[in-house]
Every structure is written in structure tokens, then in C-alpha cells.
C-alpha positions in Angstrom: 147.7 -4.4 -151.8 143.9 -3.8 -152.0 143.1 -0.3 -150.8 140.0 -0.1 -148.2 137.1 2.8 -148.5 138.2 5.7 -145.7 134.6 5.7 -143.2 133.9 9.8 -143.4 134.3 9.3 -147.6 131.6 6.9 -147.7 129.5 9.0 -145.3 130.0 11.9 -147.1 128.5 10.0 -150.2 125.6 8.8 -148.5 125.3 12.3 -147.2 125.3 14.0 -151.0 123.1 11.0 -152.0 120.2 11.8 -149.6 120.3 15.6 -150.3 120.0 14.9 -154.0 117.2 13.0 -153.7 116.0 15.3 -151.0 115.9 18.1 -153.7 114.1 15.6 -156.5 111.5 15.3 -154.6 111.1 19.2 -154.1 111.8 19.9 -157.6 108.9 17.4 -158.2 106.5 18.5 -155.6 106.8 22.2 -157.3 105.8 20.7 -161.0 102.8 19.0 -159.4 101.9 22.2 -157.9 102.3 24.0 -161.1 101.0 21.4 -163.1 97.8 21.4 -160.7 97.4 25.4 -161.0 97.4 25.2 -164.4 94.6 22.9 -164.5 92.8 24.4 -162.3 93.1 27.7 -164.6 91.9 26.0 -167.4 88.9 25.1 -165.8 87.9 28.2 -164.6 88.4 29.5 -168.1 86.7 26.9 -170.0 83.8 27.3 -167.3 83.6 31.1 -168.2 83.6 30.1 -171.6 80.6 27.9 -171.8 78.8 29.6 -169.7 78.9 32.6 -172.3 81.9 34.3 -170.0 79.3 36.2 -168.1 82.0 36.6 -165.1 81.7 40.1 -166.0 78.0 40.9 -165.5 77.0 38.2 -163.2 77.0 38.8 -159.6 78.1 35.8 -157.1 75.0 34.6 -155.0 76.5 36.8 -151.8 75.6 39.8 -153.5 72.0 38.8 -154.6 71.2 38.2 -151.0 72.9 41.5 -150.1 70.8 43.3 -152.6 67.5 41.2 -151.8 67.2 40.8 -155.3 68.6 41.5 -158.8 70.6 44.6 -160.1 70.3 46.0 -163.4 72.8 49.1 -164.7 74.8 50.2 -167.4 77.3 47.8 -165.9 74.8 44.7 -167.4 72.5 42.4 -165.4 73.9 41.2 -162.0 76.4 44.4 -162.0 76.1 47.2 -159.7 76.8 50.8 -160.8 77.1 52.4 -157.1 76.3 55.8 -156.9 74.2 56.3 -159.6 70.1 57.2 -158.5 68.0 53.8 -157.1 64.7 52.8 -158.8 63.5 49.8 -156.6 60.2 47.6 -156.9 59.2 45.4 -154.7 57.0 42.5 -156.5 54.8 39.1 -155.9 54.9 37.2 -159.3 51.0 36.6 -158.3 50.2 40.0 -157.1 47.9 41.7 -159.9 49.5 45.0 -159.6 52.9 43.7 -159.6 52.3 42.1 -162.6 50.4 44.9 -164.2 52.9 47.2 -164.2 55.5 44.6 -165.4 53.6 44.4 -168.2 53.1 48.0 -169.3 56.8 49.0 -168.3 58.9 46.7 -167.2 60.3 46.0 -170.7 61.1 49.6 -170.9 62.6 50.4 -167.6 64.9 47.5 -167.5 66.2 48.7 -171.1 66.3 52.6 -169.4 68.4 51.0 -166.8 71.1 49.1 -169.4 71.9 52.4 -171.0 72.3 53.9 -167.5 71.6 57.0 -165.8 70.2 55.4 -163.0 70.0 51.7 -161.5 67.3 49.0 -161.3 66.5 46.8 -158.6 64.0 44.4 -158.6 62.8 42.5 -155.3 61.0 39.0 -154.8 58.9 38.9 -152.1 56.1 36.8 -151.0 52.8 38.7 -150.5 50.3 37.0 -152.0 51.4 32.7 -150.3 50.6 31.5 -154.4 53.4 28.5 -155.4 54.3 30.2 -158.7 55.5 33.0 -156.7 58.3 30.8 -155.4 58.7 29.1 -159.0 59.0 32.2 -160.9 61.6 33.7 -158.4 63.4 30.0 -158.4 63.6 30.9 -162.2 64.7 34.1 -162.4 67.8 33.2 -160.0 68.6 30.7 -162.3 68.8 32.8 -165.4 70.4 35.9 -163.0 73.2 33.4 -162.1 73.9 31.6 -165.4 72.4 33.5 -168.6 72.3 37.4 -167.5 71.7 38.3 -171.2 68.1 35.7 -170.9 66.9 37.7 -167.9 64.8 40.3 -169.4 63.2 37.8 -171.6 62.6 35.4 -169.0 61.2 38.4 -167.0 58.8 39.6 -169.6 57.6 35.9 -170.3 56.9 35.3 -166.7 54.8 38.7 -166.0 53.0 37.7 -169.4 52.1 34.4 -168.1 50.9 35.2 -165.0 48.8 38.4 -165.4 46.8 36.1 -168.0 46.3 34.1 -165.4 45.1 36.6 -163.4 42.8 38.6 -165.7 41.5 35.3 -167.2 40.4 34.3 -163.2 39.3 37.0 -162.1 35.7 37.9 -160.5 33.2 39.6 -162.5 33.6 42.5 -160.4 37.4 42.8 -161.0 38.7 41.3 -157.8 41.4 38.4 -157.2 39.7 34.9 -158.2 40.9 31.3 -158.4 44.2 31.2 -160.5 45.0 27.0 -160.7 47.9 28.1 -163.2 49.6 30.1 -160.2 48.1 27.9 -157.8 47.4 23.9 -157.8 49.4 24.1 -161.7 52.4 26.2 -160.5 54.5 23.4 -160.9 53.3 22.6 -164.5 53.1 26.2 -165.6 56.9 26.9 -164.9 58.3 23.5 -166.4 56.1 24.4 -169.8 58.2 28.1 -169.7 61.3 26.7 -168.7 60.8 25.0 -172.5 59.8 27.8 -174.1 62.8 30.0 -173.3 65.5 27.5 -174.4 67.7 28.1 -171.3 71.1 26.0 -171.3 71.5 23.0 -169.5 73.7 24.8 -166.9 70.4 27.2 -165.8 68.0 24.4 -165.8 70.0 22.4 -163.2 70.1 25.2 -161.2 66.6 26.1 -160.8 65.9 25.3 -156.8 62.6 26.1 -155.5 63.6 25.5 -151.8 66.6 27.5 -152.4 64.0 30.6 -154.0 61.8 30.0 -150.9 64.7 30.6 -148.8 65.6 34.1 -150.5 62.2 35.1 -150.2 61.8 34.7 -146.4 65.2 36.7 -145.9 64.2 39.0 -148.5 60.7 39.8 -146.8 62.6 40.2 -143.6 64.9 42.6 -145.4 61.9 45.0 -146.7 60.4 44.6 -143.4 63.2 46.6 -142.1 63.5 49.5 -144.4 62.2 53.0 -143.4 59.5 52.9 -146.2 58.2 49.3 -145.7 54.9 49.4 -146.2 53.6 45.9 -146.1 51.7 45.7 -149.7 52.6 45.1 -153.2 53.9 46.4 -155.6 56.0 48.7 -153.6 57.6 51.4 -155.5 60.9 53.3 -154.5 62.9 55.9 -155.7 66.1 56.7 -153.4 64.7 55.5 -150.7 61.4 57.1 -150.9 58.2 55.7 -151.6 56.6 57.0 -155.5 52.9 57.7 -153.4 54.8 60.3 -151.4 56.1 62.0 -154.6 51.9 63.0 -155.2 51.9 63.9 -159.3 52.5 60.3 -160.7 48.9 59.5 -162.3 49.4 57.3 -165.0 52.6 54.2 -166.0 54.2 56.8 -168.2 54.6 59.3 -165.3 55.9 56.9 -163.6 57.8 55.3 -165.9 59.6 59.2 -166.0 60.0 59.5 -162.6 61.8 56.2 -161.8 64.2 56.8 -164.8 65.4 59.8 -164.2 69.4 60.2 -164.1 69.2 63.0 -161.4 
């Protein structure tokens, strides 16, 4: 006599089906997830990797706008080293002054400030309305944000290029005259030094003027607002003070003292 299947057996079967392949597809939603992860880690590390794994000096863009410009400490380029004394300057890449004194010390103060003692900050701002202003700053972000170890060089290159510029247009009697390699050539000048510092493909992408212009409008708004805002360039301040109150700097080696000093 054939035997018939009992109702609550095959039930149960169906029942211990379904909550077997309930669990497969768990099982297989937690190894996607893993896989996924993993992936994702990799890329992060082959990013850091290419990009010369400067994750430890580089400072995200958030912190650039919160310091209205770029650090320099012992820490490296782009990293903070809070608490330690301030040496700020506040510079137009077309301003004479500014440029001056990059020239005679900026090479020296930004190497003062990688063996510490004492932090750098240097400020973009717009004083002087020239388009290589905005270039040059477009630049430096660039470099700050992809090749930290470049940024002294392409500092130094830049100051070079447009103090030149300056001296070579100025009046007979000294004063500002017509620049067209800051000016009407802005665009040329910065695409021939782009070439001539050999940046990685990575830095050259991100070069934005409109994004540089943007920094500089919030960044003149940010000086604006500081106790010692005085409206001109280059401004020069140490902890929060302004050097011309300080009365006994005379010459860029004085200065050069003062602003370095790890007390």
C-alpha cells in the first residue's frame, strides 16, 4: 500500500527550505559588503601611494579655508603644529613688496619653519586686482593639495617670476608700471611655469582659477576681520601683532630674526 506525505512534514520542509535560502542570501550580502570594503581600501591606499602618500602632511581643503591660507611647521607643509609661536604674512603675488621680501627671505623662513620652533603661515589675498594674482594662488593650492614637498619650490619660482616682472616694468622713478606678464599675459606666464616645475599630472588637473578666486574673496574677508587688519600689503604678523608695532626691525635680516623666533 502506497504511503501518502503527512501535510505539517511537507510544510515543515518548505519551511527549512526558505530559511536556508533566507540565510544564503545573508551570508552572500556580508561577502559583497566585505568584498566591497576591501576595494574600497585598496583604493584609498593605492591613491596615497601615487600621490607620494602625502596624507600625512597634506591638509584637506576645510582646513586651508580655516587657516586662509597655507601652514608650514615641523609637522611638514599643510600640517599644523598648534601651540607653537605664529609668523603670518599676508601677500598679493603682484604686490612689489610682497614679492620683495619673498625674494630676500622667503626661502629661508619657510626652511626656519620645517625645523620648527615656530609656525608659518602664508595668506593670499587680493590687493593689487592683477590676473596672475589669482593664477599664482590657483597654483600654489594645487601643489599645497597634491605635492607638499613641490611647494617651496613652486613658491620661490613664482616670487622670482613676478618681481622680474615688476622691476623690469617699473617707472623711472621706482613706482608700479605696466606689468603685461602679470597682467594681459597672466594666463601665458603661469602655463609656461606650470612646465617648468614638472608637477604630476594629478596637480595640474587640479589647478582652478575660479576656485583660487573664490579663496581669495573669503580670505580678504577673513583679514578684514582681524584686530590688526590694516588694509595694505604685505602685512606682517607675529602672534597676532603687527612687526611695525614691534619699532627696531630695520632691515630683512632683523626681520627675518624676529619672525623666527621659537619664544
Amino acid at each position: 500500500m502506497t504511503q501518502s506525505t503527512h501535510p505539517q512534514t511537507s510544510k515543515s520542509r518548505t519551511v527549512i527550505i526558505v530559511a536556508i535560502a533566507g540565510l544564503l542570501v545573508i551570508v552572500a550580502a556580508l561577502l559583497l559588503g566585505m568584498m566591497s570594503a576591501k576595494n574600497s581600501a585598496d583604493k584609498q591606499a593605492s591613491n596615497s601611494k601615487n600621490s607620494g602618500d602625502s596624507s600625512a602632511t597634506m591638509v584637506p581643503v576645510g582646513d586651508m579655508a580655516d587657516d586662509a591660507g597655507f601652514v608650514i611647521s615641523a609637522k611638514g607643509v599643510g600640517a599644523a603644529d598648534r601651540g607653537k609661536p605664529v609668523s603670518e604674512i599676508y601677500l598679493d603675488f603682484t604686490c612689489p613688496g610682497c614679492m620683495g621680501l619673498e625674494v630676500q627671505i622667503g626661502e629661508q623662513l619657510q626652511a626656519a619653519a620645517l625645523k620648527g620652533g615656530f609656525q608659518l603661515v602664508l595668506h593670499p589675498i587680493a590687493t593689487h586686482n592683477l590676473p596672475f594674482n589669482s593664477r599664482a594662488a590657483a597654483l600654489l593650492i594645487a601643489v599645497y593639495q597634491n605635492e607638499p614637498d613641490k611647494f617651496g619650490e613652486t613658491m620661490k619660482t613664482l616670487a622670482a617670476f613676478s618681481y622680474d616682472a615688476i622691476e623690469k616694468g617699473a617707472n623711472e622713478d621706482g613706482s608700479f608700471g605696466t606689468t603685461p606678464p602679470l597682467d594681459e599675459n597672466a594666463d601665458q606666464s603661469i602655463q609656461k611655469l606650470i612646465e617648468s616645475l614638472n608637477l604630476n599630472e594629478e596637480t595640474v588637473k587640479a589647478y582652478s582659477v575660479s576656485d583660487a578666486e573664490k579663496y581669495l574673496q573669503e580670505w580678504n574677508q577673513v583679514w578684514s576681520k582681524r584686530p590688526f587688519f590694516s588694509g595694505s600689503s604685505p602685512q606682517i604678523v607675529r602672534d597676532g601683532r603687527d612687526v611695525n608695532e614691534v619699532g627696531t626691525i630695520n632691515d630683512y635680516n632683523q626681520l627675518l630674526e624676529y619672525l623666527t623666533a621659537s619664544n
